[in-house]
N, C-alpha and C positions, 0 to 999 in steps of 0.2 A: 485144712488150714485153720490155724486158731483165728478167734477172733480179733485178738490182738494185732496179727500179721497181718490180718485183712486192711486197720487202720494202717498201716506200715505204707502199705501198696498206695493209699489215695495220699497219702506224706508225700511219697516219692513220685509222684504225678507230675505233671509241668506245672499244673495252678497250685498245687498241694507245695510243690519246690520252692514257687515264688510269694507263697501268702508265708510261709514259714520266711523266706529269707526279706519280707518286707515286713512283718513281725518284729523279727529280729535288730531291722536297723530303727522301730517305731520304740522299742524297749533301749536299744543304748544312747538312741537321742533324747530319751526321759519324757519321749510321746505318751508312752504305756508301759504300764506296771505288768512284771513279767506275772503275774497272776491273770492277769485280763490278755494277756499274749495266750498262757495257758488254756483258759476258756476260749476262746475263739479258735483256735486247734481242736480243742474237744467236742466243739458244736461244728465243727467242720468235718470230722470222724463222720458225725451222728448224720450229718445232712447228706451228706456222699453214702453212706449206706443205706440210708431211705430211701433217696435219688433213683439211686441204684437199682433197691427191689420193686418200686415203682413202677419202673421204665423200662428194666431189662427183663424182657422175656424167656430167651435161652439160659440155662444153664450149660456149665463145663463141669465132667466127672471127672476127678484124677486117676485114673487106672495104675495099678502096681501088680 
């Protein structure tokens, strides 16, 4: 799994769904500049994959 995909996955998460879709209504209310909507996505990538190798002990192999 690319690295990219991996961000994809913590996107499409329930808290990942709803920071994006409360992002989204914080930029068309003229709360936040989509620039700074941008940066808090991308530190939310970065925090959710530290998190992650932190925390999580097991790994999953993908066998083909």
């Amino acid at each position: 799994m690319s690295f990219m995909a991996t961000f994809e996955l913590y996107r499409r998460s329930t808290i990942g769904m709803r920071l994006t879709k409360t992002l989204d209504e914080m930029v068309s209310s003229g709360i936040l500049g989509p620039k700074v909507a941008i940066q808090v996505l991308v530190q939310f990538d970065k925090s959710m994959a530290e998190a992650l190798d932190a925390q999580v002990k097991t790994k999953v192999n993908e066998a083909f």
